[in-house]
C-alpha positions, 0 to 999 in steps of 0.5 A, spaced: 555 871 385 553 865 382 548 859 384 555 854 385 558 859 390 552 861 395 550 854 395 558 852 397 557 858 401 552 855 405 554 849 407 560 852 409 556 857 414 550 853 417 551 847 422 546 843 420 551 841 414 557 841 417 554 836 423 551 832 418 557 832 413 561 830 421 555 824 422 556 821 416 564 820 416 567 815 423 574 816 421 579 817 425 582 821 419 579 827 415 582 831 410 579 838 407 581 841 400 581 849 399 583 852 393 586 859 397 586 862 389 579 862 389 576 861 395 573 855 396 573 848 396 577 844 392 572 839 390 573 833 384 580 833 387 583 825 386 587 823 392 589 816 395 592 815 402 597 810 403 602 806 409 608 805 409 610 799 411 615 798 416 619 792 413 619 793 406 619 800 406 614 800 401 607 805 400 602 801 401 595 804 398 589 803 403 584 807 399 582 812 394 577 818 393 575 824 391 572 830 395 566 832 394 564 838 393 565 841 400 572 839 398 572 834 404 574 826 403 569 822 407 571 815 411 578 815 409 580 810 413 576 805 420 578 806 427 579 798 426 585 799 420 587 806 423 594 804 426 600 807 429 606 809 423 607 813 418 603 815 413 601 820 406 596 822 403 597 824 396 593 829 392 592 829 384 593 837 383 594 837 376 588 833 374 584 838 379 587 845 375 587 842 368 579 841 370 578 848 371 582 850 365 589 853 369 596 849 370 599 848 376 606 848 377 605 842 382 603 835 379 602 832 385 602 834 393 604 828 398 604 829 405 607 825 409 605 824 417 606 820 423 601 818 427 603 816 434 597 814 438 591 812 433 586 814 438 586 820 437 582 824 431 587 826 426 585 833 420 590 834 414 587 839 411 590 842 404 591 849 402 592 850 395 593 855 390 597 853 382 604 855 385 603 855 392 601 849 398 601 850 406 598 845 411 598 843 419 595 838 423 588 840 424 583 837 430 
C-alpha cells in the first residue's frame, strides 16, 4: 500500500483525528466525499452551497470550499445563517476526476434538500464513482 493510503487509512480508523476533525467544524451542516471507485475520500473536490431564495426563486450562493483531504468540507455554514428552506449542495466532479486522470460522465452533482428544523444537525454525504452517485441524509 502507499504512503498516501495508509495515512488516509488512518485518519479514517483512530478517533482522535475524527474528534479533532468534529472540534474544528460547528456547522450544522457537514458533508463527506468518498470516491467508492477506489475506495477513499474524494479529497480536492470544489463545491459550493447555495439557498434558495423563496421570493425570486433564485440560488443564492452562501459559501464555497474544497474537501480536504478526508473529503470532508469543514464550516460550511454558522448556526446563526443555518435557516429553514431549501437548499443545494453542488459538487464539481468533473474537475475532480480530470484531476486524477479519469473522465466522468457527471460534470456536476447537485443535491437539493429541505431543512425543516435548523436546530438539528444535518450530514450530506456524497458517494461517487465516474458513472454512478448515491447519497442520504446522515446524523
Amino acid at each position: 500500500m502507499s504512503t498516501l493510503r495508509l495515512q488516509q487509512l488512518h485518519g479514517h480508523i483512530f478517533p482522535e483525528n475524527k474528534t479533532r476533525a468534529m472540534a474544528t467544524s460547528s456547522s450544522p451542516l457537514t458533508t463527506h466525499v468518498l470516491n467508492t471507485a477506489k475506495g477513499v475520500p474524494g479529497s480536492n473536490m470544489a463545491l459550493s452551497l447555495h439557498r434558495l431564495d423563496p421570493l425570486s426563486e433564485t440560488w443564492m450562493i452562501i459559501t464555497t470550499g474544497t474537501t480536504n483531504a478526508d473529503g470532508r468540507c469543514p464550516g460550511l455554514i454558522t448556526q446563526q445563517m443555518f435557516l429553514s428552506g431549501v437548499y443545494k449542495l453542488r459538487f464539481e466532479t468533473g474537475p475532480y476526476w480530470e484531476s486524477l486522470g479519469e473522465t466522468s460522465f457527471y460534470p456536476y452533482v447537485e443535491i437539493v434538500f429541505t431543512i425543516d428544523n435548523p436546530s438539528q444537525k444535518y450530514h450530506i454525504p456524497l458517494l461517487l464513482s465516474q458513472f454512478s452517485y448515491s447519497t442520504y441524509r446522515g446524523s
